[in-house]
N, C-alpha and C positions, 0 to 999 in steps of 0.2 A: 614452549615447543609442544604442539600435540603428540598424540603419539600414533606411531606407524599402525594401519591397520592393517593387518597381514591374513594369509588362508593356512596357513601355516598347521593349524590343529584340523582345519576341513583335510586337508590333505594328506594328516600321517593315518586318521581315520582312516580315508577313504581303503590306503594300501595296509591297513592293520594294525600298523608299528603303536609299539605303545611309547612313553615320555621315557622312559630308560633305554628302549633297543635305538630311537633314533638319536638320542642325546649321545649316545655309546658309539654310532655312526660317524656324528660330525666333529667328536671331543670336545663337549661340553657336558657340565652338568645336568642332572634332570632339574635342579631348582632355573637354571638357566635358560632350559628352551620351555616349562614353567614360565615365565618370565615374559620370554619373546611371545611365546602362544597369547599370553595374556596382553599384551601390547607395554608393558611397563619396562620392556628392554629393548633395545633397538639395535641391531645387528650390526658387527663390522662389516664391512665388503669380502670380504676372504669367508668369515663365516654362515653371512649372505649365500654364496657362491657354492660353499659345499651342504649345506640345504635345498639349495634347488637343484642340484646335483645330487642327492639321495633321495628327495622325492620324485625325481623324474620329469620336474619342469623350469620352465626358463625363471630366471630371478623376477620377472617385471610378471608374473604370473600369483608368485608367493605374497608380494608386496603391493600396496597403496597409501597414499599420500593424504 
């Protein structure tokens, strides 16, 4: 399975947040959205969900295939 390429770290940038204030956001660890940032984790839907909901944009915005 490839792995999900995501904007995920363009995006906590752009608003400032660093890997602890948003990891602290969506409750997950920082090795975890670490992880996701880096493409080697790939999101549940629920946790999908409150990521594009902390960053301010729709899920199909954070994600690609």
């Amino acid at each position: 399975m490839s792995p999900l390429n995501n904007r995920v770290r363009d995006l906590r940038n752009r608003q400032s947040l660093s890997v602890a204030q948003l990891a602290g956001q969506i409750g997950v660890s920082r090795l975890t959205l670490h992880a996701l940032e880096s493409g080697l984790y790939t999101p549940s839907l629920p946790l999908a969900v409150r990521l594009a909901r902390a960053l301010n944009h729709p899920v199909e915005d954070l994600f690609a295939i």
